[in-house]
C-alpha positions in Angstrom: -5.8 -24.7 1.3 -6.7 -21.7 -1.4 -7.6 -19.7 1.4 -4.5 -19.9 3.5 -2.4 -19.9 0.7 -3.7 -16.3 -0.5 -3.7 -15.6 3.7 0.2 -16.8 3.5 0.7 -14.3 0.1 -0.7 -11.4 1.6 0.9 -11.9 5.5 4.2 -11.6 3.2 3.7 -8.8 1.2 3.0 -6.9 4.6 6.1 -8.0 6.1 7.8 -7.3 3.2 6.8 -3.6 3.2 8.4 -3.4 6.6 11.6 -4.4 6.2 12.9 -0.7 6.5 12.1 3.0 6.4 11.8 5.1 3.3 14.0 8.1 2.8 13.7 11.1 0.7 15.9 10.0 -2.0 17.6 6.7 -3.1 20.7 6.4 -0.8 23.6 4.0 -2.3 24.7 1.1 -0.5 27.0 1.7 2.1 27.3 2.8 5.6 26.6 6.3 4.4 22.6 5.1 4.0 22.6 4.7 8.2 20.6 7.7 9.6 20.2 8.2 13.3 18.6 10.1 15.6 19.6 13.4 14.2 17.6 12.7 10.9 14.4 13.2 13.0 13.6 17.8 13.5 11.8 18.4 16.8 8.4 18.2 15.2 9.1 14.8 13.2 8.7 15.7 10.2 12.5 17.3 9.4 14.8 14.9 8.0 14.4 11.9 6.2 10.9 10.9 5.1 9.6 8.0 6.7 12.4 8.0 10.2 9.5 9.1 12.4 9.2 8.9 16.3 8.8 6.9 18.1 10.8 4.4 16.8 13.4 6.7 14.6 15.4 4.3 12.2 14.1 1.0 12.3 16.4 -1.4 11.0 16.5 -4.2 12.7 18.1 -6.6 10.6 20.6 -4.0 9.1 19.2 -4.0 5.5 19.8 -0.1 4.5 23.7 -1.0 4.4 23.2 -4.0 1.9 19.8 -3.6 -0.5 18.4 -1.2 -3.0 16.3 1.3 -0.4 14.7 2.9 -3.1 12.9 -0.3 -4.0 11.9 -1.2 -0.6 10.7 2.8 -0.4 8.2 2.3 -3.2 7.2 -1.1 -2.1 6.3 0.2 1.0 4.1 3.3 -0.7 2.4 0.9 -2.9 1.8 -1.5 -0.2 0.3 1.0 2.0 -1.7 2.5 -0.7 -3.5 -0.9 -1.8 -3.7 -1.6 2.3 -5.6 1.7 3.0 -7.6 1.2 0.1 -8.6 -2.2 1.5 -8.9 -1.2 4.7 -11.4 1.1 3.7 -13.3 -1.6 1.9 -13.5 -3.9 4.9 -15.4 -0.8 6.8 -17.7 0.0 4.0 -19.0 -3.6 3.2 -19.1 -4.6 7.0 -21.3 -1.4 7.0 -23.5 -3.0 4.8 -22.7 -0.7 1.8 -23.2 -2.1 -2.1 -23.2 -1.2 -5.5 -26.3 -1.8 -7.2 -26.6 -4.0 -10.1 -24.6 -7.0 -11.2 -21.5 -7.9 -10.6 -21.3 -10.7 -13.3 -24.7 -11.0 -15.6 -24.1 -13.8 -17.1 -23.6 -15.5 -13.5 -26.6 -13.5 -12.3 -24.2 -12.4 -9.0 -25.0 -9.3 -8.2 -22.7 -7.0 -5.5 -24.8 -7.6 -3.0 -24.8 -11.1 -3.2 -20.6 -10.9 -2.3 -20.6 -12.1 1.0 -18.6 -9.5 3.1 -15.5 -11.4 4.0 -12.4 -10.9 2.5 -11.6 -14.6 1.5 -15.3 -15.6 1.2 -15.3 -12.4 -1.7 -12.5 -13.3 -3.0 -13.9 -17.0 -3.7 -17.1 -15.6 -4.5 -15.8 -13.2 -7.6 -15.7 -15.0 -11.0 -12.2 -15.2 -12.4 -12.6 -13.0 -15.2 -13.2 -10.7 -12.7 -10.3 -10.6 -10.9 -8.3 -11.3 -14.6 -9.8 -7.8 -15.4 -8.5 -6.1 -11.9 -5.1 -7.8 -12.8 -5.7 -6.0 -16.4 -5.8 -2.6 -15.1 -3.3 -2.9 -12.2 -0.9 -3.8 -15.1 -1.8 -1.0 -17.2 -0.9 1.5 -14.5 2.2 -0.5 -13.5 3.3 -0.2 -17.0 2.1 3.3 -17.8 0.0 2.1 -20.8 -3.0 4.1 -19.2 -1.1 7.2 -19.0 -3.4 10.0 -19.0 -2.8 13.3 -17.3 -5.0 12.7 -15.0 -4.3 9.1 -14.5 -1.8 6.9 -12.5 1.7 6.3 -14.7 4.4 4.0 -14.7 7.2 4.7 -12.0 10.3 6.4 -13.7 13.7 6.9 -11.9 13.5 10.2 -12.0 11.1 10.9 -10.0 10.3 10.4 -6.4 9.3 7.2 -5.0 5.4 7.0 -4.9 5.1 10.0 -7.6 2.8 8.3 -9.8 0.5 10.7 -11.1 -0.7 12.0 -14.0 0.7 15.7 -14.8 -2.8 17.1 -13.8 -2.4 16.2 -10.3 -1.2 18.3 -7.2 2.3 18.6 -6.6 3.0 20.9 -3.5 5.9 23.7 -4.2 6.5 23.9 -0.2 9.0 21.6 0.8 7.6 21.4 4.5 4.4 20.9 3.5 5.3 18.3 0.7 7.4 16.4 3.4 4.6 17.0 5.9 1.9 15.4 3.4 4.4 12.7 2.5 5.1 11.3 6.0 1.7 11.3 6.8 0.7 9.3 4.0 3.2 7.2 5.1 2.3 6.7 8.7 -1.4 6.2 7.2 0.1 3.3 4.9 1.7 1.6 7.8 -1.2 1.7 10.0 -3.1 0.3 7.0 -0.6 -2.3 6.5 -0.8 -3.6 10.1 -5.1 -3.1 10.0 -5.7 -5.5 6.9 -3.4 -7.9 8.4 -5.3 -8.1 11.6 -8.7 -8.4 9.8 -7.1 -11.5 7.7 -6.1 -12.8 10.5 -9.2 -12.8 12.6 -11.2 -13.6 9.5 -8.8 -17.1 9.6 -9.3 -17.9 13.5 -12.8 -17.2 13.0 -13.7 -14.0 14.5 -15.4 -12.5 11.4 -18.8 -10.8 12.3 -19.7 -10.0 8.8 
């Protein structure tokens, strides 16, 4: 029941991130938020960030014209940040890769005794573990870690996603900034989609790990 409960948790999240493209700024509500086909330049990456070919504006269920799009826009960032991340994971511990040493001493688990599945490691980590992984997620979600070159809290003014630390690279080109952005965007989604599909084979059973 645990296990298809965090399965449930995490399907949503995903979905959730999807609900609509990202623009470039926070539109208001209103019919002036509806972007078309112009929005997209003939290499893709003109426009609004996020409306990408081939599907353009996806709003299916007509959501730009009644929510706050700037919250969905960095939900969708953070989402696809955490899924790439993950994604990533999956391939490196189904590659056989560990840290060496403990991962709990006084439990005498060491990280390569974490089994390589994503639910059977997430049963198999000791909850002050996962208390301190909650710990630090909060500390950047709050800014209480700031540090130039750290993550910081989200302000309004600045752009959705643009969580970093002074120190860190801003690009003064605005076609290469928008080029960078969409494709860290397109990256997220793909990462979105990947992690779902390896939660879902791990529930029907098709994990090889």
């Amino acid at each position: 029941m645990r296990t298809i409960a965090v399965a449930a948790l995490a399907l949503l999240e995903s979905v959730q991130a999807f609900q609509a493209p990202a623009s470039l700024r926070a539109p208001s509500k209103g019919v002036s938020a509806r972007m078309g086909e112009e929005d997209l330049s003939s290499d893709g990456f003109g426009g609004t960030l996020g409306v990408l070919p081939p599907l353009g504006l996806f709003d299916p269920l007509g959501l730009i014209e009644t929510r706050d799009m700037r919250r969905y826009e960095i939900m969708e960032i953070k989402h696809g940040r955490a899924a790439m991340l993950g994604f990533l994971h999956v391939i490196h511990i189904e590659a056989g890769v560990r840290f060496e040493g403990y991962l709990s001493p006084t439990q005498d688990l060491k990280f390569a005794d974490v089994p390589s599945g994503c639910f059977a490691s997430l049963e198999a980590i000791p909850t002050l573990g996962w208390l301190q992984i909650m710990a630090f997620t909060c500390a950047g979600e709050i800014g209480y870690s700031a540090t130039p070159w750290a993550i910081v809290k989200q302000e309004d003014d600045k752009l959705p996603g643009d969580i970093g630390g002074s120190a860190w690279v801003r690009y003064d080109d605005e076609g290469e900034k928008a080029y960078k952005l969409n494709v860290e965007r397109q990256n997220g989604r793909g990462a979105m989609l990947g992690i779902t599909g390896c939660l879902i084979h791990e529930l029907l059973g098709a994990h090889g790990g």
